[in-house]
C-alpha positions in Angstrom: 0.0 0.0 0.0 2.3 2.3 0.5 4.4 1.7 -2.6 1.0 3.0 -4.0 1.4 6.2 -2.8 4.7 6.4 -3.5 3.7 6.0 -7.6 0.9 8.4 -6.9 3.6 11.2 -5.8 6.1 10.2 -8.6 3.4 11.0 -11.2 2.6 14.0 -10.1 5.8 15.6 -9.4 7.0 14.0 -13.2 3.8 15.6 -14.6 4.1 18.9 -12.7 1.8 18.5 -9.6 -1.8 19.0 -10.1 -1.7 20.3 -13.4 -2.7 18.2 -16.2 0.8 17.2 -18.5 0.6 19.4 -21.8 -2.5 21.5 -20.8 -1.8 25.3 -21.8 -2.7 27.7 -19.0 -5.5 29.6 -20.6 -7.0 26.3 -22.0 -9.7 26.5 -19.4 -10.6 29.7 -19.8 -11.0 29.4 -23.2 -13.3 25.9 -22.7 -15.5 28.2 -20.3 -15.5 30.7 -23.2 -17.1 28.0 -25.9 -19.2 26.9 -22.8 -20.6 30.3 -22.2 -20.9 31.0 -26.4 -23.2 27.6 -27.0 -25.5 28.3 -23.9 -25.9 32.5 -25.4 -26.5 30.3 -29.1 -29.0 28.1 -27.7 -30.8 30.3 -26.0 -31.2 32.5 -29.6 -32.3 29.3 -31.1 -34.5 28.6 -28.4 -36.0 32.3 -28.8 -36.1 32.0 -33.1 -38.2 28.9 -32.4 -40.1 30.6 -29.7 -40.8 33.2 -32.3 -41.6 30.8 -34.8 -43.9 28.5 -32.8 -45.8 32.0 -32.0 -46.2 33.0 -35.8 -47.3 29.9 -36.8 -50.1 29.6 -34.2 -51.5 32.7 -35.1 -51.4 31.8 -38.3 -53.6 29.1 -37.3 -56.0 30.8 -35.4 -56.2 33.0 -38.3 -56.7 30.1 -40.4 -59.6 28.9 -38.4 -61.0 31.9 -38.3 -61.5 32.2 -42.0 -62.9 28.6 -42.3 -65.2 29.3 -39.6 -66.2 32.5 -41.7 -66.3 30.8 -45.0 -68.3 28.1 -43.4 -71.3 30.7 -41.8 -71.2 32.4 -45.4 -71.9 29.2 -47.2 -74.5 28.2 -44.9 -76.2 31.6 -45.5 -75.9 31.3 -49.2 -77.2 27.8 -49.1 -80.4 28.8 -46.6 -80.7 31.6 -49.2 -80.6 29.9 -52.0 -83.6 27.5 -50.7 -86.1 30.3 -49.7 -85.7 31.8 -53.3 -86.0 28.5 -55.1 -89.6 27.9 -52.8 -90.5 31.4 -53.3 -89.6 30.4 -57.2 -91.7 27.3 -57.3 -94.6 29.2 -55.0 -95.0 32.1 -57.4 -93.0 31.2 -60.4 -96.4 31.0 -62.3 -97.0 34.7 -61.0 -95.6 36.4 -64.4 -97.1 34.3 -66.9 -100.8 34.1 -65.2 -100.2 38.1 -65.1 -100.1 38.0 -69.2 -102.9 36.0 -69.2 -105.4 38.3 -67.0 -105.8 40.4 -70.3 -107.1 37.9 -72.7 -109.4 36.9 -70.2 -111.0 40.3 -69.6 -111.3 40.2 -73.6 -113.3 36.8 -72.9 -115.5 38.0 -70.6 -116.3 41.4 -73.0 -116.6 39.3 -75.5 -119.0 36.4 -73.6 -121.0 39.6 -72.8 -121.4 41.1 -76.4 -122.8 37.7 -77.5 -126.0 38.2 -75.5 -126.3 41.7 -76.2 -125.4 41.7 -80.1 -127.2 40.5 -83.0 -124.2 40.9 -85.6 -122.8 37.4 -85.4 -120.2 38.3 -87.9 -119.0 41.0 -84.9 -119.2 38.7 -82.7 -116.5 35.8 -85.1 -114.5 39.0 -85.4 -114.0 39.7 -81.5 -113.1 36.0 -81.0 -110.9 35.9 -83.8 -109.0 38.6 -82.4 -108.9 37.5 -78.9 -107.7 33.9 -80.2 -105.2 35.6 -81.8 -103.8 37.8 -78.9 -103.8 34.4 -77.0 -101.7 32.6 -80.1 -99.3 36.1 -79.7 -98.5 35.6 -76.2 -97.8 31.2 -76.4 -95.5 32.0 -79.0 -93.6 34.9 -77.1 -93.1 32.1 -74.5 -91.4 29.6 -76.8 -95.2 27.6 -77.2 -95.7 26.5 -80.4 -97.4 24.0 -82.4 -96.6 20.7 -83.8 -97.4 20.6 -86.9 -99.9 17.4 -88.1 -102.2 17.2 -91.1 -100.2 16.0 -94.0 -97.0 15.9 -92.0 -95.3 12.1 -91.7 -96.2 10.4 -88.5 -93.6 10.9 -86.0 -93.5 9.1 -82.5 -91.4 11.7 -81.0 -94.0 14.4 -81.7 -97.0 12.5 -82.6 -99.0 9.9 -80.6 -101.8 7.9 -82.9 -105.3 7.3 -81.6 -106.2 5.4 -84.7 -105.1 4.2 -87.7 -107.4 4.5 -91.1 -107.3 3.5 -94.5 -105.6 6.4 -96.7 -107.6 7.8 -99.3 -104.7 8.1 -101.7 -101.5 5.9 -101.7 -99.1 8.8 -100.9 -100.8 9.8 -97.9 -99.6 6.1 -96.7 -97.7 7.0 -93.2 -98.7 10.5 -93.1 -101.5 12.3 -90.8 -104.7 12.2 -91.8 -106.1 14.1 -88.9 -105.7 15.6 -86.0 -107.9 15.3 -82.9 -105.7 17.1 -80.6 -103.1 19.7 -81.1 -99.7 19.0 -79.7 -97.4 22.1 -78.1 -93.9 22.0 -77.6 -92.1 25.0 -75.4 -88.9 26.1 -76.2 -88.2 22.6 -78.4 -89.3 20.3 -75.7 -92.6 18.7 -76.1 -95.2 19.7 -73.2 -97.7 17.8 -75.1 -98.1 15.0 -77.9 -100.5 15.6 -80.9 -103.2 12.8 -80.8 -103.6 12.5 -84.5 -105.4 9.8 -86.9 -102.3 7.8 -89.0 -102.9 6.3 -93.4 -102.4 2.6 -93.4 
């Protein structure tokens, strides 16, 4: 044991004592410098990240915000958009039954001044005219009629009811007659012309 010591003392007297063998003097100042640098550069980090983490939850917020926003506008629209699309379908009618209210006062003056007159051919005239301002106003809504007598049967316009002998050969396949007229609005047919068909 006490040749122990004895090595103990030799290696430090050989290696100077206490200090440490080729260790300059300032060597740990300067290790306490670079200690003292990384903490002041982590702690810069540690603010730049604080920063960031700070920006980027606003951000966020922000985000969420807007959604939240955008969501209460869509909802609005969509609410809105259903009231005007019942208030549509409830009173869609409204502007064309407005047109009509004309043509029905002619009627009724008309109804009238057959009672009270005794010049039929007056009376033909009035109709005529009325009949006429009715036929005006279908057409400025894109009604019109599908055309029958003579015309080649045609299922897509035409329906038959019956068909009859044709009195000439050529007339074979074609309308003979029609018993009711057929309407199409705006190219689409709203109703088909029951006609009589040549066999």
């Amino acid at each position: 044991m006490g040749e122990k010591k004895n090595k103990k003392k030799d290696f430090h007297a050989a290696s100077g004592g206490d200090k440490s063998p080729d260790v300059p003097e300032n060597m740990n100042e300067e290790l306490v410098e670079e200690s003292v640098e990384d903490t002041v550069d982590s702690i810069s980090d540690t603010d730049k990240l604080s920063e960031e983490i700070a920006e980027l939850t606003a951000k966020n917020e922000k985000l969420n915000k807007d959604y939240l926003l955008l969501m209460a506008d869509f909802d609005n629209y969509r609410k809105r958009t259903l009231k005007e699309k019942a208030d549509l379908l409830k009173s869609g009618g409204e502007d064309c039954l407005k047109n009509i209210l004309p043509i029905v006062d002619d009627f009724e003056r008309g109804l009238m001044a057959i009672g009270e007159s005794a010049d039929v051919d007056a009376v033909k005239e009035g109709m005529t005219l009325i009949y006429n301002k009715f036929k005006n106003y279908l057409n400025q809504h894109g009604i019109k009629e599908i055309p029958t007598t003579g015309e080649d049967f045609n299922t897509e316009y035409h329906e038959a009811v019956t068909m009859y002998p044709a009195p000439q050969p050529e007339l074979k396949g074609k309308v003979i007659d029609c018993v009711q007229k057929g309407y199409t609005m705006n190219d689409k047919v709203i109703r088909f012309a029951k006609v009589v068909v040549g066999e």
